[in-house]
N, C-alpha and C positions, 0 to 999 in steps of 0.2 A: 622507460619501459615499466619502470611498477606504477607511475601514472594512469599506463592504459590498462594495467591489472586491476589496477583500482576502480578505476570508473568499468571497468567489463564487470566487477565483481557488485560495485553498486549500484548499477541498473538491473542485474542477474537479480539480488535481492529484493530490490523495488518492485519488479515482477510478479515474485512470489506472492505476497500476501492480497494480488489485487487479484488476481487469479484465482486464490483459495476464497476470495469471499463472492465468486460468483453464485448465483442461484438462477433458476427459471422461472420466470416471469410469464404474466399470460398471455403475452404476445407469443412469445416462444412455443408454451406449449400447445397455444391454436394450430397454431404452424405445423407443428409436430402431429398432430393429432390429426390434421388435413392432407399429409405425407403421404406419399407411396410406403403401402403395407412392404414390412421387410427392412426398409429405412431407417438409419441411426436415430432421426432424427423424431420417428412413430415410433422404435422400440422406448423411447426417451417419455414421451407419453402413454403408453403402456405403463410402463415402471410407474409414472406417477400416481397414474389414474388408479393402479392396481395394488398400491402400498397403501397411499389413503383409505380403499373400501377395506381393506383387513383391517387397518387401526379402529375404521369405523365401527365396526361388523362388531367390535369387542368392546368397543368404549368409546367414549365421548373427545372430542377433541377441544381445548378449552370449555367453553360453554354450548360448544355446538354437539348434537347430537343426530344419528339418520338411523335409519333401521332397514339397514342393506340384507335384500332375501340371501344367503348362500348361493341359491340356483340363479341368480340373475349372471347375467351372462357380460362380460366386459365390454362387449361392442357399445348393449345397452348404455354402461358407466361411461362410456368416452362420449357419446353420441350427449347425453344431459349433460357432459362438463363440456363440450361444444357449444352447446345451444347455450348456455348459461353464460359462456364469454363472451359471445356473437353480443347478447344481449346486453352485457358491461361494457362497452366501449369504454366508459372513465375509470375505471379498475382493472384493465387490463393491465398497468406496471406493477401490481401487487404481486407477491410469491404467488407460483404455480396452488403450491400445494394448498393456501388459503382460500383461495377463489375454488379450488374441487370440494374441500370441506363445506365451503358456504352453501356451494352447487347443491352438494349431496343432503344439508340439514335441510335446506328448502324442499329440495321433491320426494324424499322420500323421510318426512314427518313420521314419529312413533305415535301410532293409536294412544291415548291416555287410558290409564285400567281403574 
């Protein structure tokens, strides 16, 4: 009996940490972004697409930077991190959130002053 406690308790753990290091990839979040509006799986894309343009909006992310209007409208943001993955085929297993950064320094480039 404490044999199969044992092994139920070390596969249980085993679990855990592969679990906690999952992330979304850009396979994932096309997918998501291509979903039926209302969808776990669009609200998942939403979230992403809509937390990077605030970080942007304020600062730079590494070395990347975008100069996202306030009034633009999220459709727009998900519609260019769409187009932007369609067009990565070989960068689609990079972090979600990498590939919307890259998205966003590329189309919407800061005027130089």
């Amino acid at each position: 009996m404490k044999y199969i406690i044992f092994l139920g308790l070390f596969f249980f753990f085993y679990q855990v940490p592969n679990q906690a290091n999952a992330y979304v990839d850009g396979k994932t979040l096309l997918s998501g972004c291509k979903d039926e509006p209302g969808s776990t799986m669009r609200s998942i894309c939403l979230g992403y697409v809509s937390a990077i343009a605030d970080i942007m909006r304020s600062s730079s992310v590494g070395n990347r930077k975008a100069c996202l209007d306030k009034k633009m409208k999220l459709t727009e943001l998900i519609k260019e991190t769409v187009a932007f993955i369609e067009k990565s085929r070989l960068d689609r297993n990079k972090p979600a959130a990498e590939l919307i950064t890259v998205a966003f320094s590329n189309k919407y480039t800061c005027e130089k002053k």
